[in-house]
Each structure stands twice: as C-alpha cells, then as structure tokens.
N, C-alpha and C positions, 0 to 999 in steps of 0.2 A: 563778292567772292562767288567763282560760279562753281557750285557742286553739284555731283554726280552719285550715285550709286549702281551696284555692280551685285546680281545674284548668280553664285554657281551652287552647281548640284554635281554630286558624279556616284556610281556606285559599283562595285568592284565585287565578282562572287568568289567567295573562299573557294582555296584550292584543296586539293586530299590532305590529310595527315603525313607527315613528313616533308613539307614543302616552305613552311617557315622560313624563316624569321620571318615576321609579318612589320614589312615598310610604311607606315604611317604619317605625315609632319614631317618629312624627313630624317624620323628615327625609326630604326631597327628596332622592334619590342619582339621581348623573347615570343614563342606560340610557334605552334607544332605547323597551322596552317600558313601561307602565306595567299595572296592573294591574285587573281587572276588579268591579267590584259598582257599588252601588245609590248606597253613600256613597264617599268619597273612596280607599276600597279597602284601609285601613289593615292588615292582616291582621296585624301584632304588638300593637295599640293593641287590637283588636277581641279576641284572646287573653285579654290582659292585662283587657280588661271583662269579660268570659267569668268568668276566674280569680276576681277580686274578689266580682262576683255571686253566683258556687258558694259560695263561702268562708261566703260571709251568706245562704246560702237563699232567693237572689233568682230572678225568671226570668231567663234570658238575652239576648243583644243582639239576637236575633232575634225575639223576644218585646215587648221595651223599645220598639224603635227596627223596626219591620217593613218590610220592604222592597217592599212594597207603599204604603208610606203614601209619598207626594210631598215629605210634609213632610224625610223623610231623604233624598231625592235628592240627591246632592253634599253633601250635610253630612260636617263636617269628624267623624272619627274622635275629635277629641281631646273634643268633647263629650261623647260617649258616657262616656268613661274617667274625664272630672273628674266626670260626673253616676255614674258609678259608685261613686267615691272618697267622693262627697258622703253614699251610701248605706250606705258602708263606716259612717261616721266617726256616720253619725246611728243604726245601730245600737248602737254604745258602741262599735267596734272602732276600732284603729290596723295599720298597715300594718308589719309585721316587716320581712320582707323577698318581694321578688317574683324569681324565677329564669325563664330566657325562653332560648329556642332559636329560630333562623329558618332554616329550609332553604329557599336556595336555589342555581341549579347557576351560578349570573350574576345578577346581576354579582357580584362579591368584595365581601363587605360589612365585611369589616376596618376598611379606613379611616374608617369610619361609626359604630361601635359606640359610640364615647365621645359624640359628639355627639347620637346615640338614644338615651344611657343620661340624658344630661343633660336629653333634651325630655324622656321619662318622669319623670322626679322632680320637674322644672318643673310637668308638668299635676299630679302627684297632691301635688304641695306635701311632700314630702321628703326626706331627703338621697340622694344621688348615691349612696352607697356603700349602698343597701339595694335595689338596681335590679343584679343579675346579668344580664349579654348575653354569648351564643356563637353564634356561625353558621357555620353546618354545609353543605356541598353534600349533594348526593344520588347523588355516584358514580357518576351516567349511571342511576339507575335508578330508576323508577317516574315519574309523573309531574310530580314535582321536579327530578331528572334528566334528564328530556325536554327542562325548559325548558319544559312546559306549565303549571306551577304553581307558584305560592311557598305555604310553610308555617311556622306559627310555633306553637308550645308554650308554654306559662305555668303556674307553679305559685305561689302565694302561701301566706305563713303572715300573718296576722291575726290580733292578741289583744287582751282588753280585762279591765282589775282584774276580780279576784271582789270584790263586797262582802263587807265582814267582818262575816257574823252571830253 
C-alpha cells in the first residue's frame, strides 16, 4: 500500500464585533466576531485543503483558489475542500484518516465539534469516524490568545493499492 501524508496550516484574523457568525468546519457557531479573508474565511476547511493538496503534490489553496481572483470572493470554503478531495481520489488515493486542531481563545467550540466533524465527512463523502477534532485555547498568548486570530492544524494520511507486478 503506498501512503502519503498531507500537512495544512491556515490562520484567519477576527473581524470587529458585530460581524459574526463565526464559520468554522463548516458550521455557523454563534460569536459576535466572524472572521477575516477573501472567501468565506473557513480557516479549518482551508487547513484540511492545505493538508489533502501536500499529501498528493499539489499546489496550495493560495495557489488554486488566489485571492486576488473575484471569482473566490465569498466563495464558500467547502468548494475548495470537495475540489480538493476530487483531486485526492483522481490521483488513485483514498482518505485514511484526517486529524485537525483549532485554536481559538472564544468562543468555546466544544459544543460544535461533532457537528463539524459531520460537515467535514459530508463534503469529502466519508465516514464520520476518520475526521479527528480538538480545540485548543491559546492560554492568553500569542495572537490566538489575544483574541486577534483563530488557528487551525491538519495532518492527513492518504493511501492508494500498489499494483501487483
């Protein structure tokens, strides 16, 4: 079996007070802030494309999807990620499993985990139980901490048969 793995990073700065809902996993979680970019600001979705991409030797979402191009303004996050999955799958590869961290210092994203572990396996079409979520604060420090930024980590394993010669 030949496997791969795949690391994405992305980080997203909080917007002012009144700009909520804050899009995460692709769920809405209530908070006053919502967060900052070009597309709808997904910074776990945008991880998680990151990760898949590396995994298979692709470019990145910054690359793919430029934030200079209008065409990604407000574009939904979850494009990216099914269009990444797409590029997974049309290599030969399948998804193992994906592991994911989000730090942020606010809101509490506990309550939210299962329901983002659910969107994620929804966009990439597989089971629930190969989508790990933990959310982490930043203990008052750095600029996650602050409350100036949210962060999100992603590792993927991806494999696909050897042929048998």
């Amino acid at each position: 079996m030949n496997q791969r793995i795949g690391l994405g990073e992305d980080r997203h700065r909080l917007d002012q007070p009144g700009t909520g809902p804050l899009r995460i996993g692709g769920v809405n979680v209530p908070h006053e802030r919502g967060l900052v970019g070009h597309s709808d600001a997904d910074v776990l979705l945008h991880a998680i494309t990151d990760a898949l991409l590396g995994a298979i030797g692709e470019p990145d979402i910054g690359q793919l999807f430029p934030d200079h191009d209008d065409a990604n303004r407000g574009r939904e996050s979850r494009d990216f990620l099914h269009f990444a999955m797409e590029r997974v799958r049309a290599a030969g590869y399948e998804l193992v499993n994906l592991d994911c961290v989000i730090l942020a210092e606010k809101p509490k994203l506990a309550p939210y985990k299962d329901a983002m572990r659910h969107a994620i396996a929804a966009i990439l079409e597989v089971p629930v139980a190969e989508v790990s979520l933990k959310a982490k604060t930043g203990e008052g420090v750095g600029a996650v901490g602050r409350e100036e930024a949210i962060d999100a980590r992603c590792v993927v394993l991806v494999c696909r048969e050897q042929s048998a010669d």
